[in-house]
N, CA and C of each residue as an Amber inpcrd file, in Angstrom:
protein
   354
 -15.3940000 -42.4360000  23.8680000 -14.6870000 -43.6900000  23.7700000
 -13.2540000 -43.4760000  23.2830000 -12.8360000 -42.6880000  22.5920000
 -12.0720000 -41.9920000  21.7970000 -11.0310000 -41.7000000  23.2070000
 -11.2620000 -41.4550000  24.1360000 -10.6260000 -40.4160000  25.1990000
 -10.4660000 -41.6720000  25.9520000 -11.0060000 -43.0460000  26.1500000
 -10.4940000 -44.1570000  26.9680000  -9.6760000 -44.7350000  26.3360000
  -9.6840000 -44.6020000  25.0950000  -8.7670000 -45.8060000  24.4280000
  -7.1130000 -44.7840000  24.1750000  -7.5850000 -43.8340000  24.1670000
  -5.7830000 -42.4530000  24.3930000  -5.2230000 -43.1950000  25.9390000
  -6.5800000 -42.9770000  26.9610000  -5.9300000 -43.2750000  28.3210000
  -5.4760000 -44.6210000  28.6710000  -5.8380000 -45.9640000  27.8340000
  -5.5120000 -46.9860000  27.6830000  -3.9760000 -47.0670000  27.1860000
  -4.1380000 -46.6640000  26.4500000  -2.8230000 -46.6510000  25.2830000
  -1.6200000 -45.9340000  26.1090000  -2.1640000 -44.8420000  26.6410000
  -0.5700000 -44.2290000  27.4330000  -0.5520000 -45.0830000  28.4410000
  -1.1870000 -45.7470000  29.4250000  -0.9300000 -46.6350000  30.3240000
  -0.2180000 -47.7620000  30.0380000  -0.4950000 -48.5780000  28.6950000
   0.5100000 -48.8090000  27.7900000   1.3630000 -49.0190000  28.0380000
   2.4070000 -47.3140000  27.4510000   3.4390000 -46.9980000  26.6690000
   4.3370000 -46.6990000  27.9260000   3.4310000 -46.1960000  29.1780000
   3.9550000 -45.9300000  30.7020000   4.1240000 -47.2390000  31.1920000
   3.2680000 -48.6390000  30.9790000   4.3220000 -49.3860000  31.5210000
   5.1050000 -50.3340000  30.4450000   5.4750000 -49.9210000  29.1560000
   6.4010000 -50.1010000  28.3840000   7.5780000 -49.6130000  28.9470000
   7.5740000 -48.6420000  29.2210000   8.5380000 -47.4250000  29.5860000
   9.0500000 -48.1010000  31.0130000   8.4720000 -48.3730000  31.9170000
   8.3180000 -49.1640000  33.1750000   9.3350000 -50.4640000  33.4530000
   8.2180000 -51.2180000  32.3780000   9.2800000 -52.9170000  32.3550000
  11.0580000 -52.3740000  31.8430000  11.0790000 -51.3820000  30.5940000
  12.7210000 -51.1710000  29.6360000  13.3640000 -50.6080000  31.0400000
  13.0270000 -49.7920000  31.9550000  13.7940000 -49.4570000  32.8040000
  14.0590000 -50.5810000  34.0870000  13.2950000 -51.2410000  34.4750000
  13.2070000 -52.4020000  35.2310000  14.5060000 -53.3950000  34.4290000
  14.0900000 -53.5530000  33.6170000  14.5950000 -54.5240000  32.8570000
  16.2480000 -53.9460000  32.6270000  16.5420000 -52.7040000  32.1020000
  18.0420000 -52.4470000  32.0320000  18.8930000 -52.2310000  33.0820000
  18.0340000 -51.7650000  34.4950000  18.6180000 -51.9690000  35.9060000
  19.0000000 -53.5560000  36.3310000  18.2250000 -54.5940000  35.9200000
  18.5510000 -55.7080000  36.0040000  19.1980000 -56.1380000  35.3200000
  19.7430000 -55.4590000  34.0600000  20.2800000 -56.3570000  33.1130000
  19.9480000 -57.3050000  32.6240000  18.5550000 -57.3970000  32.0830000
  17.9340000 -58.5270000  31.3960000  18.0900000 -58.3890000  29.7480000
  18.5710000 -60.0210000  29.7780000  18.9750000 -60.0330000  28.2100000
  17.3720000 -59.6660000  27.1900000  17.5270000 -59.3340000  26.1420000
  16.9700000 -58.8710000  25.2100000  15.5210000 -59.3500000  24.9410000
  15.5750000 -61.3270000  25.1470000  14.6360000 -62.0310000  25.0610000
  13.6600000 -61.9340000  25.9700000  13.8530000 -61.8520000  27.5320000
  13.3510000 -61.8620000  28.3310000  12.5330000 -59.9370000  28.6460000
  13.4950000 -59.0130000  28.1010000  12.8520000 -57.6110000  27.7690000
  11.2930000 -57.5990000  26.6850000  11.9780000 -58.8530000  25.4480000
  10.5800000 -58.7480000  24.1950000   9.5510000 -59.0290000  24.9010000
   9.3080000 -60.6390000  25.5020000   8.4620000 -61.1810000  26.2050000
   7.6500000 -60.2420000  26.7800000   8.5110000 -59.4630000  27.7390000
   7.7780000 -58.5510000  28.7940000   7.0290000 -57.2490000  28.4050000
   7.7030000 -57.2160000  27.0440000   7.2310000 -55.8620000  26.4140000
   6.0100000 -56.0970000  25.4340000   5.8880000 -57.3770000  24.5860000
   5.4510000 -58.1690000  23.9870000   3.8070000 -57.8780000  24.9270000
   3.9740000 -58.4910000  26.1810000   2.6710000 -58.8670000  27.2170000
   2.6910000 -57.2390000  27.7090000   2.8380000 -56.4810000  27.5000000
   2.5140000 -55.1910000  27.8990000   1.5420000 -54.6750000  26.9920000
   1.5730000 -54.8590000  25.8620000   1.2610000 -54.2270000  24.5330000
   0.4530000 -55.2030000  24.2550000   0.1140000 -56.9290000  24.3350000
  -0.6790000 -57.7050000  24.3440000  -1.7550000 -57.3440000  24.6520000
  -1.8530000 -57.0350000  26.4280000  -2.7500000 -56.8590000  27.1700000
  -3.5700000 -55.9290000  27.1330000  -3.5610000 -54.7880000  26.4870000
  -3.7890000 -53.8420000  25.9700000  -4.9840000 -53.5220000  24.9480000
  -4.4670000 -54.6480000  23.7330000  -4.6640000 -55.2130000  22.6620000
  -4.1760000 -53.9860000  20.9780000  -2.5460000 -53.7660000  21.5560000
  -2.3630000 -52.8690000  21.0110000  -1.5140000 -54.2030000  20.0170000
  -1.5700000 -54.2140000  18.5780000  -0.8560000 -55.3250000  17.8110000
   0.6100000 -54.7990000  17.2680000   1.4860000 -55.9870000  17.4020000
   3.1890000 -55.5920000  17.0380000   2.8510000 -56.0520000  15.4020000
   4.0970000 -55.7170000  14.5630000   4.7820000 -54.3630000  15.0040000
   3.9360000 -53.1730000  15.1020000   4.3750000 -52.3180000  15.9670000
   4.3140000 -51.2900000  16.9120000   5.1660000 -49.5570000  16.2240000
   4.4370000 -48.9470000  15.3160000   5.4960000 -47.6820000  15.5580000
   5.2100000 -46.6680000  17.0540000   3.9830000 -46.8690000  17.5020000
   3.9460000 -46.1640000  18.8980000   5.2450000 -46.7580000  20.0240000
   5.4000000 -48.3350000  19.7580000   6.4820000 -49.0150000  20.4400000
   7.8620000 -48.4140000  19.9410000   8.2380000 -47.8520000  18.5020000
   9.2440000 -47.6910000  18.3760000   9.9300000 -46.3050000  19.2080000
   8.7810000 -45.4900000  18.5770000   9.2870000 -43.9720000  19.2590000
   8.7710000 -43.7930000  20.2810000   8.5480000 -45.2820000  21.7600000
   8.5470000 -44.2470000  23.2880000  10.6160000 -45.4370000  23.1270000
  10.8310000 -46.1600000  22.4810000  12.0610000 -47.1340000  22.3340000
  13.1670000 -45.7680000  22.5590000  13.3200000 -44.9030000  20.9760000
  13.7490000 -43.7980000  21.0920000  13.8540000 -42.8810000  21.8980000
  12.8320000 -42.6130000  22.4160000  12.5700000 -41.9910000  23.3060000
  13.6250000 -42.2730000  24.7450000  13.3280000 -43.5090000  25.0540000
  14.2150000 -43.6890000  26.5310000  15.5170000 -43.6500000  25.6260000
  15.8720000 -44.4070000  24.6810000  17.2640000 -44.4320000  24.3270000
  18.0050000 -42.9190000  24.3230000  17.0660000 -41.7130000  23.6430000
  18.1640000 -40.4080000  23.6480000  17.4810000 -40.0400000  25.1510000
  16.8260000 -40.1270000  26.0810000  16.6870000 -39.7600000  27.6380000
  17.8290000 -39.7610000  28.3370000  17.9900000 -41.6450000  28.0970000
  19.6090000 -42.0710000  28.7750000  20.6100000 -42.0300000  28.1590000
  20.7120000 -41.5500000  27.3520000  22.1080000 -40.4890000  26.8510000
  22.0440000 -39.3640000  27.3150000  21.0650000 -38.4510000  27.0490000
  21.0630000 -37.0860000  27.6280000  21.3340000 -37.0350000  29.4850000
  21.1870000 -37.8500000  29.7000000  20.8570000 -38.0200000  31.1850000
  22.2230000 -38.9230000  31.7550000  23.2820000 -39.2110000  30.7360000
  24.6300000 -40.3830000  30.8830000  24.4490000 -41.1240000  31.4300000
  23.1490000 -41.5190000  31.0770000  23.5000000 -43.0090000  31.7590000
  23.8960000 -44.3230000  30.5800000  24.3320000 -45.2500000  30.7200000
  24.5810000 -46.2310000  29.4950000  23.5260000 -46.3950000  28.8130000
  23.5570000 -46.6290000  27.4830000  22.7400000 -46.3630000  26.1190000
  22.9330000 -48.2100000  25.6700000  24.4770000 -48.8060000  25.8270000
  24.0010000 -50.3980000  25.1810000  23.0540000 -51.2150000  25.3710000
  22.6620000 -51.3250000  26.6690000  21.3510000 -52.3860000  26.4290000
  20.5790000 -51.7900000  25.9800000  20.1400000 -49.9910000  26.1950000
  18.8720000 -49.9760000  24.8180000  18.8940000 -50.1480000  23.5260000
  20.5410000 -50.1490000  23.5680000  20.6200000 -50.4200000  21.8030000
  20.3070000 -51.7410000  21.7280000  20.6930000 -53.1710000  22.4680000
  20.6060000 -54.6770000  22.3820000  19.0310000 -54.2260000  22.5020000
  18.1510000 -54.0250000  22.8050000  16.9200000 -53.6440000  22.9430000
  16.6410000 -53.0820000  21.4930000  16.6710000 -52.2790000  21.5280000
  16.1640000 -52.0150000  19.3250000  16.5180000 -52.8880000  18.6860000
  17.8440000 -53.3680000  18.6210000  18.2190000 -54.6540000  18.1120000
  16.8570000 -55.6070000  18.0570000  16.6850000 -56.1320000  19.1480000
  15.7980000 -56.9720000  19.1450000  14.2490000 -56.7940000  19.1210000
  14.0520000 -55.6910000  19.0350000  12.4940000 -55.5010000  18.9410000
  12.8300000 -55.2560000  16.7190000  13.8350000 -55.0620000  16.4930000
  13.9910000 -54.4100000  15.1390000  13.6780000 -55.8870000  14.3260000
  14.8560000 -56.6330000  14.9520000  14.4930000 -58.3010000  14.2960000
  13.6440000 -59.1570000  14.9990000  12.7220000 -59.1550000  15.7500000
  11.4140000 -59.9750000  16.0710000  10.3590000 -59.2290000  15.7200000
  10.2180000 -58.2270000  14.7550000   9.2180000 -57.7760000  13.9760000
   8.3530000 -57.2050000  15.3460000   9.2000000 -56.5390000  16.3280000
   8.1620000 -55.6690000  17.4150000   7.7030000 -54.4550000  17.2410000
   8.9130000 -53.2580000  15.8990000   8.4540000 -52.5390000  15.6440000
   9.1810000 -52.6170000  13.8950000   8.3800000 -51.7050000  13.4810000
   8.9290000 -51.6400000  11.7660000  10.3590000 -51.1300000  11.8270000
  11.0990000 -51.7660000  11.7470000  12.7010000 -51.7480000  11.4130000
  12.8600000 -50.3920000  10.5990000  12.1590000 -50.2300000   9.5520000
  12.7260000 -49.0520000   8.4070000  12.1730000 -47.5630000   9.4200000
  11.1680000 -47.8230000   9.8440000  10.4050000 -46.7380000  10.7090000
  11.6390000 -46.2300000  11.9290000  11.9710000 -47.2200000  12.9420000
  13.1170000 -47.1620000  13.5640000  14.1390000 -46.3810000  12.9900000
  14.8960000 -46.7460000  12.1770000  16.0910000 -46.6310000  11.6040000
  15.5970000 -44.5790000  11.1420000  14.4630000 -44.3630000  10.3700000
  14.2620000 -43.0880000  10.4210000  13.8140000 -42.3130000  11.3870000
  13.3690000 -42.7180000  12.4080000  13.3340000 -42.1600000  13.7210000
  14.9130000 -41.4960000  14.6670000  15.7060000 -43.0470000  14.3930000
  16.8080000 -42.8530000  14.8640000  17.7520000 -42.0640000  14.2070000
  17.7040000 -41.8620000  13.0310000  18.4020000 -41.0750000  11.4330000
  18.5170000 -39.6890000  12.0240000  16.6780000 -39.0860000  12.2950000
  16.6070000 -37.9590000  12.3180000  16.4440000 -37.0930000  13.9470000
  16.7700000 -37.8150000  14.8900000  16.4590000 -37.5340000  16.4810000
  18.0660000 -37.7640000  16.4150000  18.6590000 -38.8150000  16.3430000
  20.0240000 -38.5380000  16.4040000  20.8280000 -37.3850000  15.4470000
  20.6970000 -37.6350000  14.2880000  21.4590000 -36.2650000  13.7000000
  21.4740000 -34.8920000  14.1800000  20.0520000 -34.5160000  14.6080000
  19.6280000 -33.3200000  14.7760000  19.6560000 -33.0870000  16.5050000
  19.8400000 -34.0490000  17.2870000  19.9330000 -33.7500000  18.4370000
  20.9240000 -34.4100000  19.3340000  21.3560000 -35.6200000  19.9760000
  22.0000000 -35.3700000  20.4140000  23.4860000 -36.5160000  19.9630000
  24.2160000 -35.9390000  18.0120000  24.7840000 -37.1880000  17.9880000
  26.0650000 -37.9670000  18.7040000  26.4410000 -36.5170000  19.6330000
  27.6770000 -37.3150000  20.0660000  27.5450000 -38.5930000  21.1120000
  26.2780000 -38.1630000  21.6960000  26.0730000 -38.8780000  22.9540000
  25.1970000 -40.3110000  21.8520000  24.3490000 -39.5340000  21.4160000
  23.2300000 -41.2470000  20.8090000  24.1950000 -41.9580000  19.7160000
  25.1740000 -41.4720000  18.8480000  26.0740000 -42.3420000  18.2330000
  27.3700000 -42.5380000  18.4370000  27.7210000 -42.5120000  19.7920000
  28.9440000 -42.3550000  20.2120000  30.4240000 -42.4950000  19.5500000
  30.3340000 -40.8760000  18.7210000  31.1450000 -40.2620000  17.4370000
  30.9090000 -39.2580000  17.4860000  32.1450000 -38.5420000  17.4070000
  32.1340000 -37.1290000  17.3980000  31.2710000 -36.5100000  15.6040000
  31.2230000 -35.3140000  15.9660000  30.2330000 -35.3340000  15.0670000
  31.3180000 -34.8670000  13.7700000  31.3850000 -34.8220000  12.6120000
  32.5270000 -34.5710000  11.7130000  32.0620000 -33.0130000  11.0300000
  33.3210000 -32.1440000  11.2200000  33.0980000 -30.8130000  10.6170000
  32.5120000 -30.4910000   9.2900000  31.8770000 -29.6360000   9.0290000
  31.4540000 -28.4840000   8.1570000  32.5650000 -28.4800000   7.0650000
  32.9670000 -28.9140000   5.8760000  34.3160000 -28.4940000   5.6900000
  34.0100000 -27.5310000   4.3370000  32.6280000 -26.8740000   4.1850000
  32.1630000 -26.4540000   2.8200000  32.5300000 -24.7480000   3.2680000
């Protein structure tokens, strides 16, 4: 049972992953992204907030940086999953802390990164 509810869950997070890309090709504002992401994770019966929701969030966000494609609507996207309680805000913020510092910050915080000066 253990092994249906893994294969449940990535089906999930695959069409989490699914609707955020649908959704940023269309340019759908933020509200209409929760909703959709909201009934993904509903259906499921996986309950928000979500840290599995936060880090596949991360996930596409440093993808489409690494990959140049535009990064703002996934940021208006954390934004709004951060304040409609979709995923734990503090969880986020250390996800993003330590995947951005350590990997890719010029592209995920668009800032050069500041020298060594010790």
């Amino acid at each position: 049972m253990v092994v249906d509810d893994e294969k449940v869950g990535m089906q999930a997070w695959m069409a989490v992953v699914e609707v955020t890309k649908a959704a940023m090709e269309q340019n759908d504002p933020p509200l209409v992204w929760g909703v959709d992401v909201a009934t993904c994770v509903h259906q499921v019966g996986i309950g928000l907030p979500s840290v599995e929701l936060s880090t596949v969030m991360v996930d596409q966000l440093l993808s489409a940086a690494a990959n140049g494609a535009p990064t703002a609507t996934m940021w208006l996207y954390i934004r709004h999953a951060m304040a409609a309680h979709m995923v734990p805000a503090l969880h986020m913020l250390a996800l993003l802390t330590k995947r951005c510092n350590s990997s890719l910050p010029t592209l995920c915080l668009g800032i050069p990164r500041l020298p060594n000066w010790s």
